[in-house]
N, C-alpha and C positions, 0 to 999 in steps of 0.2 A: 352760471355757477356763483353759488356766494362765499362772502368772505369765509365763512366757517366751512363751507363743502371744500373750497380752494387749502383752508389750513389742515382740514381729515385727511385729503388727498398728500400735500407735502410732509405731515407726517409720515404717513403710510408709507409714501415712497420713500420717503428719506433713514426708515428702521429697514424697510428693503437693501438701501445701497449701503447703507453702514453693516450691516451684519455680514459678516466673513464666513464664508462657506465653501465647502472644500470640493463642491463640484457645480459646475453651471445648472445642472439640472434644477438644486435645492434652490439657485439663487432666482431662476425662473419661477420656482412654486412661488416664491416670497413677493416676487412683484404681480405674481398675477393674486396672490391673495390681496396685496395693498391694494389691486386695482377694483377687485370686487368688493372689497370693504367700502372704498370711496363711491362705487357705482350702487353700492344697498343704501347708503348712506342718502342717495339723492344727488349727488355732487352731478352726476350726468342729466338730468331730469328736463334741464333747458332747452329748448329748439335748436339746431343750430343756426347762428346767421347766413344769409346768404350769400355773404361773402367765403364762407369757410365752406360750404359747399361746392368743390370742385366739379363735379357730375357733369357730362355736358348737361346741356340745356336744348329744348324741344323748342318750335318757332313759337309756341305763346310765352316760352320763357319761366315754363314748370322745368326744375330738374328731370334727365331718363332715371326710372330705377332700373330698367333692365339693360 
């Protein structure tokens, strides 16, 4: 993630948790909107490392997907 994907995303999220909204539902549409704004934007686009990859791991040491 770059610096600019990392500052789309903390805006995004950050107009989410400031805006006061008078039922859980709305305040869910608003993070999942910041989240999709920052993920069209590119901010998700990077591989993850293989450190943040929890998944077990098979004996040659590929992540399982299933």
């Amino acid at each position: 993630m770059t610096d600019e994907h990392a500052h789309i995303l903390g805006e995004a999220l950050a107009a989410a948790v400031r805006a006061r909204q008078p039922s859980e539902t709305a305040g869910e549409r608003l993070a999942l909107a910041a989240f999709r704004a920052a993920r069209d934007a590119g901010a998700f686009a990077a591989a993850p490392r293989r450190r943040d990859d929890w998944r077990p791991h098979d004996d040659a040491g590929r992540a399982r997907t299933g």
